[in-house]
mmCIF file of the C-alpha atoms, coordinates in Angstrom:
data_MODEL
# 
_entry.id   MODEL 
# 
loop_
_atom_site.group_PDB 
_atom_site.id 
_atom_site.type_symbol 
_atom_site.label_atom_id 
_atom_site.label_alt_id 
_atom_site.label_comp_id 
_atom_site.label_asym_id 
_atom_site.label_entity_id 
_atom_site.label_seq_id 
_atom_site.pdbx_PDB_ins_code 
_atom_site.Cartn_x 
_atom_site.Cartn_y 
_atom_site.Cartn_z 
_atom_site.occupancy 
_atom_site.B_iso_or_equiv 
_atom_site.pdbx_formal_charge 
_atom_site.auth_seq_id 
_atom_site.auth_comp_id 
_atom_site.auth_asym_id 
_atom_site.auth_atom_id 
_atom_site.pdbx_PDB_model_num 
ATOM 1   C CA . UNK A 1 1   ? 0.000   0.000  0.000  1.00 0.00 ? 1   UNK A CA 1 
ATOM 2   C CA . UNK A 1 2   ? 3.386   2.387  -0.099 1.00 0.00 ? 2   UNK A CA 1 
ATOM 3   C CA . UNK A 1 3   ? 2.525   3.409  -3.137 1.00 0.00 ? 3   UNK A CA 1 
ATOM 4   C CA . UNK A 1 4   ? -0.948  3.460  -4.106 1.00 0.00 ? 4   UNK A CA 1 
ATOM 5   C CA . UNK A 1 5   ? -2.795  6.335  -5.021 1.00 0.00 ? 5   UNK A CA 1 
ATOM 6   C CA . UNK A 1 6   ? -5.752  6.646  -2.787 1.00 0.00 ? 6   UNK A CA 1 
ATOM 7   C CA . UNK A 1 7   ? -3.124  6.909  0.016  1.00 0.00 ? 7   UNK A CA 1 
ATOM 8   C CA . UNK A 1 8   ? -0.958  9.898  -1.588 1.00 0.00 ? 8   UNK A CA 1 
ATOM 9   C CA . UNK A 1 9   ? -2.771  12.736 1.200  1.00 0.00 ? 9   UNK A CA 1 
ATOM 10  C CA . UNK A 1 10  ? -2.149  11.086 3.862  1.00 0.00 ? 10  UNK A CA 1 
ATOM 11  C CA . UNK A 1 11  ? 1.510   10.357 3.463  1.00 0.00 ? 11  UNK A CA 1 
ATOM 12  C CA . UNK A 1 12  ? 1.458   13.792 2.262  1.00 0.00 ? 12  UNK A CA 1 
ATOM 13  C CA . UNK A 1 13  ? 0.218   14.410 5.937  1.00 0.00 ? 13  UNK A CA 1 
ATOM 14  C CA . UNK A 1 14  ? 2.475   11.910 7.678  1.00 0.00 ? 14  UNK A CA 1 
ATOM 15  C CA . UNK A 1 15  ? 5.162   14.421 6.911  1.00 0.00 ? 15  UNK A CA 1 
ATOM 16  C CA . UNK A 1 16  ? 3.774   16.456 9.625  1.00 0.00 ? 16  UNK A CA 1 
ATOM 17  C CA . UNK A 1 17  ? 4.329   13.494 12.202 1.00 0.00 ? 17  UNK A CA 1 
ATOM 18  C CA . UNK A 1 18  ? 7.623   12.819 12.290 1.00 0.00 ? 18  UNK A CA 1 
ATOM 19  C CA . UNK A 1 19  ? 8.789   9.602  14.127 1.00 0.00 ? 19  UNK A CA 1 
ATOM 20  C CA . UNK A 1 20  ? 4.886   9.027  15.012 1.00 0.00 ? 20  UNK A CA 1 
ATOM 21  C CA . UNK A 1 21  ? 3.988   4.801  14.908 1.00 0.00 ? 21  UNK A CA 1 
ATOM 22  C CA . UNK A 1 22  ? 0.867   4.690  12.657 1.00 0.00 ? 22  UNK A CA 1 
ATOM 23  C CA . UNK A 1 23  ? -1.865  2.665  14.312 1.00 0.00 ? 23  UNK A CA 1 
ATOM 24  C CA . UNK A 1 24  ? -4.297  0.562  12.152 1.00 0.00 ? 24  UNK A CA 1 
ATOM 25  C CA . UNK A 1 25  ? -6.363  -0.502 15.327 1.00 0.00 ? 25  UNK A CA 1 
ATOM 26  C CA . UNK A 1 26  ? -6.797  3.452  15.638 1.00 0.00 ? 26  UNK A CA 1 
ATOM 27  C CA . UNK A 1 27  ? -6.901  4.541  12.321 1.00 0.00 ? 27  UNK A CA 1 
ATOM 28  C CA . UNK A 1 28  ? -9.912  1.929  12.158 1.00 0.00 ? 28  UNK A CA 1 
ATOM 29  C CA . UNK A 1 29  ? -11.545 3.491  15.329 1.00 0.00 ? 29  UNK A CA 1 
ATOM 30  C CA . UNK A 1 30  ? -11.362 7.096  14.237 1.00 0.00 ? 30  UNK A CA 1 
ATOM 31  C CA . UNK A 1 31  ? -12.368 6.209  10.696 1.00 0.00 ? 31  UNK A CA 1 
ATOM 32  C CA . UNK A 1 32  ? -15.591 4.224  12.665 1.00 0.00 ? 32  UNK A CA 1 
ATOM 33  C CA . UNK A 1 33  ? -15.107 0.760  10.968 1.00 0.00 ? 33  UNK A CA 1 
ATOM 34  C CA . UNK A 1 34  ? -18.123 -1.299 10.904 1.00 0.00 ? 34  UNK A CA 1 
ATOM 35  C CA . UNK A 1 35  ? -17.906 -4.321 12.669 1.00 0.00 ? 35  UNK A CA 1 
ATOM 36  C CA . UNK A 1 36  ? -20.838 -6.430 12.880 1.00 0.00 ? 36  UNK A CA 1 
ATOM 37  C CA . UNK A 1 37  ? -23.283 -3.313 12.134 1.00 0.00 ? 37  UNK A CA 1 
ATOM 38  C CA . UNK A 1 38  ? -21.419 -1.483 14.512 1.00 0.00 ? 38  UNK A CA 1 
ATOM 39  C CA . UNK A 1 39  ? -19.152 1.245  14.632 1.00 0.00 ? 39  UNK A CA 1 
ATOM 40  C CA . UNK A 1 40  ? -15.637 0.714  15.980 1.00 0.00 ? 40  UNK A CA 1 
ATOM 41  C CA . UNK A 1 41  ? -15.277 3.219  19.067 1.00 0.00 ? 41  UNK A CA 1 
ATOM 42  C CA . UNK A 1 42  ? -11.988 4.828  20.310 1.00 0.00 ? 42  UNK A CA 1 
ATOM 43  C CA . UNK A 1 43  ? -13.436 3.927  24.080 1.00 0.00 ? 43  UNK A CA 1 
ATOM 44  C CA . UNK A 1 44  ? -10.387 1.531  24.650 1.00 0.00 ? 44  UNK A CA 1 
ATOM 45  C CA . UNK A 1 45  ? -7.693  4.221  24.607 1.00 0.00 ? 45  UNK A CA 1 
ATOM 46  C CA . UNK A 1 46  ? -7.148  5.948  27.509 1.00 0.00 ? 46  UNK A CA 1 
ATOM 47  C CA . UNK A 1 47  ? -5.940  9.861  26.308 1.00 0.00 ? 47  UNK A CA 1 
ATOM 48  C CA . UNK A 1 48  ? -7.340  10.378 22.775 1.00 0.00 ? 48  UNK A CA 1 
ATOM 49  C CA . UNK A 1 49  ? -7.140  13.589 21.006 1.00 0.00 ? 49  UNK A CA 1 
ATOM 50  C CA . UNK A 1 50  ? -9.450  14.049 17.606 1.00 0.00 ? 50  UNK A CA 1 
ATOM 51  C CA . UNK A 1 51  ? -7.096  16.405 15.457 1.00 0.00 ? 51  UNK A CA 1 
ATOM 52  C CA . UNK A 1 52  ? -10.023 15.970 12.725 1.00 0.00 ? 52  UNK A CA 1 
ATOM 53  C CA . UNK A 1 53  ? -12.459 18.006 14.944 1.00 0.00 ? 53  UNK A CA 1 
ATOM 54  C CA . UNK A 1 54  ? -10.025 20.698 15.220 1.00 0.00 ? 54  UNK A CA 1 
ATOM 55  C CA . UNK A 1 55  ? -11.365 24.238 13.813 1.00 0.00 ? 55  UNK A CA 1 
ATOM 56  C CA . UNK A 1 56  ? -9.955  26.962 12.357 1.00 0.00 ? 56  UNK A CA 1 
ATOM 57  C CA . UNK A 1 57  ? -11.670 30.420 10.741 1.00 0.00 ? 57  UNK A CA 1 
ATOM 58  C CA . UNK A 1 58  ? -11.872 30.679 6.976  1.00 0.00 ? 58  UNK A CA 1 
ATOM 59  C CA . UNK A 1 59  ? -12.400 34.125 5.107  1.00 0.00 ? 59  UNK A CA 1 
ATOM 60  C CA . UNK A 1 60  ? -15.206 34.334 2.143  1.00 0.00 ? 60  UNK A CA 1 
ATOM 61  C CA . UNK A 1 61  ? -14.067 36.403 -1.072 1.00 0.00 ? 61  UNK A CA 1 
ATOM 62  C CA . UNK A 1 62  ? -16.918 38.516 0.844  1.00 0.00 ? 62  UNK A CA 1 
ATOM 63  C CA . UNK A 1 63  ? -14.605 39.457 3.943  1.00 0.00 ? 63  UNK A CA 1 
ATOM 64  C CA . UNK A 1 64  ? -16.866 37.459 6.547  1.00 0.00 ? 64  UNK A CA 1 
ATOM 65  C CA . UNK A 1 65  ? -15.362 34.294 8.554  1.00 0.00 ? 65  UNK A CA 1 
ATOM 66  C CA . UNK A 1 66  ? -16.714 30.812 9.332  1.00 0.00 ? 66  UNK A CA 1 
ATOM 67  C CA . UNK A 1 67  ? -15.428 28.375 11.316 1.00 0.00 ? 67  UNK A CA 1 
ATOM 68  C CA . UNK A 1 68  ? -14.561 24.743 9.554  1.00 0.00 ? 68  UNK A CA 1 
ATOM 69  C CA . UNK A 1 69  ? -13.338 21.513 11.027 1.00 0.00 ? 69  UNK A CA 1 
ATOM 70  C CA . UNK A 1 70  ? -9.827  19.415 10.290 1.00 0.00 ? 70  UNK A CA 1 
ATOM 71  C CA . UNK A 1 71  ? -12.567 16.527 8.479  1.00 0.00 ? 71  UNK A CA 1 
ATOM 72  C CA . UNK A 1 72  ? -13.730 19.401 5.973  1.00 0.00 ? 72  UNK A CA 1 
ATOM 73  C CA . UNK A 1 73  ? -10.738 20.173 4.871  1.00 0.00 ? 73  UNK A CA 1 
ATOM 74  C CA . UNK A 1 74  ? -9.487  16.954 4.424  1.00 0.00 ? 74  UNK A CA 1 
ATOM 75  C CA . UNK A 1 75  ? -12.307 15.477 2.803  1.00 0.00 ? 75  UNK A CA 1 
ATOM 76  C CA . UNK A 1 76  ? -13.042 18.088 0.186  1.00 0.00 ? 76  UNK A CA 1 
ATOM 77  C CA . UNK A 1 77  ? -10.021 20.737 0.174  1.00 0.00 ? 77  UNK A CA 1 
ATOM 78  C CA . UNK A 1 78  ? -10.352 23.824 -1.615 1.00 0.00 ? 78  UNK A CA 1 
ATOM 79  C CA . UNK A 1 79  ? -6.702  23.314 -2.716 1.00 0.00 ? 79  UNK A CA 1 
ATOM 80  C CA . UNK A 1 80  ? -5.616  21.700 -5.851 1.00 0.00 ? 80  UNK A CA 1 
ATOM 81  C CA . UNK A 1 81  ? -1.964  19.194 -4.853 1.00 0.00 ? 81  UNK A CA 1 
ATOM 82  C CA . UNK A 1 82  ? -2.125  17.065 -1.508 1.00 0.00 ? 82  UNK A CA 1 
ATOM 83  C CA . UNK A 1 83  ? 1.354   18.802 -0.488 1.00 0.00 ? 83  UNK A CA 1 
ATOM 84  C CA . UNK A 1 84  ? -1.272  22.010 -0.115 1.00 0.00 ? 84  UNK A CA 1 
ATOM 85  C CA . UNK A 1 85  ? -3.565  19.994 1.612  1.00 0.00 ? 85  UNK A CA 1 
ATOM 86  C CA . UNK A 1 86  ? -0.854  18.591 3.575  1.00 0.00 ? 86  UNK A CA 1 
ATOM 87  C CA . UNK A 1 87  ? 0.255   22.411 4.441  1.00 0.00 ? 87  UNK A CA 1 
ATOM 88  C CA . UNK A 1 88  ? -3.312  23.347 5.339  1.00 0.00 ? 88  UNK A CA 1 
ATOM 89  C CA . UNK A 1 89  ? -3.355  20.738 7.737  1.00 0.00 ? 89  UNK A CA 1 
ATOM 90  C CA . UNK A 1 90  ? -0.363  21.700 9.321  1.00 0.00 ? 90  UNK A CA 1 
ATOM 91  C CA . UNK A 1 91  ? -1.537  25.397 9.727  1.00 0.00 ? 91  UNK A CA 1 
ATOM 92  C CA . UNK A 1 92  ? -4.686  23.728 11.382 1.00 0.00 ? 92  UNK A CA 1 
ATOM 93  C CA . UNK A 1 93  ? -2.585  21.830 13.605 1.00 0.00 ? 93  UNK A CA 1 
ATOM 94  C CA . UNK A 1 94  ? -0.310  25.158 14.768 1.00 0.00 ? 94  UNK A CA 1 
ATOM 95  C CA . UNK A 1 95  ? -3.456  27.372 15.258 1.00 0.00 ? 95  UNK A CA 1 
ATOM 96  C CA . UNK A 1 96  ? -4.700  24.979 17.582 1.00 0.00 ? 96  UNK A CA 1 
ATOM 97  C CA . UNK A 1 97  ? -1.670  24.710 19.563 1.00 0.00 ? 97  UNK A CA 1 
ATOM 98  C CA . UNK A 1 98  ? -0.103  21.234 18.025 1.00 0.00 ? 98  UNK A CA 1 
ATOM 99  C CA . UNK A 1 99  ? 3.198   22.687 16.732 1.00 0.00 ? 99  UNK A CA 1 
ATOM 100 C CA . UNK A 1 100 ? 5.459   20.297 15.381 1.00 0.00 ? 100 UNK A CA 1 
ATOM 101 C CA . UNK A 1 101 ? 7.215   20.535 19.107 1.00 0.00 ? 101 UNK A CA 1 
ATOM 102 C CA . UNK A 1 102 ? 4.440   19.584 20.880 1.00 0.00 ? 102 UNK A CA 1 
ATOM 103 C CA . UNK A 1 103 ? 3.530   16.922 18.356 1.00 0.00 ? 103 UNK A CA 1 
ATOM 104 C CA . UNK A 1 104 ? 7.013   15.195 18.949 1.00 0.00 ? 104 UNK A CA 1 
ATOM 105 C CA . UNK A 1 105 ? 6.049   15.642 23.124 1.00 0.00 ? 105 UNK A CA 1 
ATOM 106 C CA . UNK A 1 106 ? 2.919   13.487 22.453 1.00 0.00 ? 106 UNK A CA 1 
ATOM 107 C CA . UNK A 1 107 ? 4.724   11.035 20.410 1.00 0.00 ? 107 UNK A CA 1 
ATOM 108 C CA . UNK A 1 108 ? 7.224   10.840 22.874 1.00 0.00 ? 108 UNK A CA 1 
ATOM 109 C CA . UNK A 1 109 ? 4.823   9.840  26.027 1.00 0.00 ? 109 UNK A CA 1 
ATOM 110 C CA . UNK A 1 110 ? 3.643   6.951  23.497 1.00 0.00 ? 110 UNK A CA 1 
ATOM 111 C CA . UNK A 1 111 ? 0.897   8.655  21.314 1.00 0.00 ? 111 UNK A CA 1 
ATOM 112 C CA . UNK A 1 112 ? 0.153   6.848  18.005 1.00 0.00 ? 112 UNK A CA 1 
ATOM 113 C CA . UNK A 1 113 ? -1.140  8.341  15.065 1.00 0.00 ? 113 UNK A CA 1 
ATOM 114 C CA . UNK A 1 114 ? -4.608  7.003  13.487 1.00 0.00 ? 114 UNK A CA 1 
ATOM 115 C CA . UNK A 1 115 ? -4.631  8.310  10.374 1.00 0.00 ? 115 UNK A CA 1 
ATOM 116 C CA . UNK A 1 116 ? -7.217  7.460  7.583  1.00 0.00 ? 116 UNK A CA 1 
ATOM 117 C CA . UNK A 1 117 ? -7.805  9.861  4.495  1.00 0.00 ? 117 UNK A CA 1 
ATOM 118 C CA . UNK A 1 118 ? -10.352 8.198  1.697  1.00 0.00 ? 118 UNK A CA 1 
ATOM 119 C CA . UNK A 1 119 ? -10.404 11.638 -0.575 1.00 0.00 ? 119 UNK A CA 1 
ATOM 120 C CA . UNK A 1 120 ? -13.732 9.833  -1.776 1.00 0.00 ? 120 UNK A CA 1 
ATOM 121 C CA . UNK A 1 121 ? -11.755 6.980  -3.340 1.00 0.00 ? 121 UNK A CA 1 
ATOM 122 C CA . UNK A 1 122 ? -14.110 4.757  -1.436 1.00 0.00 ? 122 UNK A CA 1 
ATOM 123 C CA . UNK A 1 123 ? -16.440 4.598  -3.679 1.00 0.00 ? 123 UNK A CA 1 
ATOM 124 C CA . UNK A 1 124 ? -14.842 3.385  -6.171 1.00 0.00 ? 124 UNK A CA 1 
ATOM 125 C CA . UNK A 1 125 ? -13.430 0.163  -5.062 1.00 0.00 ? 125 UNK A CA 1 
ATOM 126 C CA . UNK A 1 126 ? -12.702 -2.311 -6.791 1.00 0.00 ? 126 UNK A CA 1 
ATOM 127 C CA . UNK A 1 127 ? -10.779 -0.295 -9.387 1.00 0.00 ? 127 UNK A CA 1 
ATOM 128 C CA . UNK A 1 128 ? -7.820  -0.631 -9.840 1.00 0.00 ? 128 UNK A CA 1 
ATOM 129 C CA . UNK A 1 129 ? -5.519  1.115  -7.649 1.00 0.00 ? 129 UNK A CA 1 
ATOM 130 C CA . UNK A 1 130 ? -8.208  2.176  -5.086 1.00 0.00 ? 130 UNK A CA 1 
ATOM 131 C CA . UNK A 1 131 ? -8.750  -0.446 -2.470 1.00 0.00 ? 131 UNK A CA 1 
ATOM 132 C CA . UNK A 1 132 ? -11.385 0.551  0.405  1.00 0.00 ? 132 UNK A CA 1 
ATOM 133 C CA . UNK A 1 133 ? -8.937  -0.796 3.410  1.00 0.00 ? 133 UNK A CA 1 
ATOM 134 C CA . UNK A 1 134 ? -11.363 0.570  5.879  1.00 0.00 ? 134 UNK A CA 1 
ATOM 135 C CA . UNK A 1 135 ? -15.047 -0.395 5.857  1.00 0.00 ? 135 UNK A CA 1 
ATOM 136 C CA . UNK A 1 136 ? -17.212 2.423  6.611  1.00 0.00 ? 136 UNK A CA 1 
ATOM 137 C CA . UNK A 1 137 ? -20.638 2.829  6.401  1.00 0.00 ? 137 UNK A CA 1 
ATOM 138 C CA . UNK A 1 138 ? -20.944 1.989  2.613  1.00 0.00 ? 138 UNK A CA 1 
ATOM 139 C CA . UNK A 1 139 ? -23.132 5.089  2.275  1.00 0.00 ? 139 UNK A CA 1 
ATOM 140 C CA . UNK A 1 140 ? -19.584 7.226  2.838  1.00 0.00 ? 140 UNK A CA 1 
ATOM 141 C CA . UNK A 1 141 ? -18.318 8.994  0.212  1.00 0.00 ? 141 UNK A CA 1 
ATOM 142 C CA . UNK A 1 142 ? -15.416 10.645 2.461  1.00 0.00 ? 142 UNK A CA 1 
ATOM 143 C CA . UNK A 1 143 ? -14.539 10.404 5.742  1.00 0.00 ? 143 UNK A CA 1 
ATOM 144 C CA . UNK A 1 144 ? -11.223 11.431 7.728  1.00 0.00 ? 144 UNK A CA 1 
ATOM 145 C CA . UNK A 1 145 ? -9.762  10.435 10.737 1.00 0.00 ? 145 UNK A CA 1 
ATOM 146 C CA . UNK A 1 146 ? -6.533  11.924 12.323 1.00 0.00 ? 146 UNK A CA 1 
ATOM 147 C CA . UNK A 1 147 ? -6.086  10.930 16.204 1.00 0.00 ? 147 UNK A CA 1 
ATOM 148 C CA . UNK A 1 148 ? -3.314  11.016 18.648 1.00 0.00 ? 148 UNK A CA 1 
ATOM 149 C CA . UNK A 1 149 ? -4.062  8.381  21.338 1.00 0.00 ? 149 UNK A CA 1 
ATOM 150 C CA . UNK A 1 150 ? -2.574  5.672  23.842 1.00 0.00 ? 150 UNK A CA 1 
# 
């Protein structure tokens, strides 16, 4: 999976994690797998932090502000080249106080990283090139997940 192309944002992203251990258990959980009709649950960590519900103010070409979430701009970004996204995400992370410093703290007191990015390349699975690793609710066109936990 190194190389294939549905997975080209988030090891755009990855970048911004440093020495971080990628968790499929949590990637799974914060991506809410279904298992048996049910959604996988990151209950069974102890210290979880959702970076995907992180906010941050956006200007309209009108001069007002809205707030947005980490899991809109990851699933549709307004940029066109996943190293933008990537960037994006990284100026989400700052404004919110996760510096790449404080980032490295986390990792160091044994935070994983759950990271799963679909960029709407779930629905088409079973082309070529676009496997749907995670199984979401089937009726999921995109869905993010970006956690910290141990």
């Amino acid at each position: 999976m190194e190389n294939d192309k549905s997975q080209k944002l988030s090891r755009a992203v990855l970048k911004y994690f440093p020495g971080a251990t990628v968790s499929l258990d949590l990637s799974r959980r914060g991506a809410g797998q279904f298992v048996n009709n049910r959604a996988m649950t990151t209950s069974n960590y102890t210290s979880v932090i959702n970076l995907t519900s992180l906010s941050h103010e956006l200007k309209t070409s009108y001069g007002s502000t809205y707030s947005e979430t980490m899991m809109n701009t990851l699933d549709f970004p307004i940029t066109s080249t996943n190293a933008h996204v990537a960037k994006e995400v990284n100026s989400i992370l700052v404004k919110n106080g996760y510096t790449q410093k404080k980032i490295k703290g986390l990792i160091n007191q044994g935070y994983k990283l759950g990271i799963y990015i679909n960029g709407g390349t779930g629905i088409t699975a079973g082309k070529k090139g676009y496997p749907w690793t995670i199984n979401t609710n089937t009726n999921t066109m995109n869905t993010s997940a970006l956690y910290l936990a141990k």
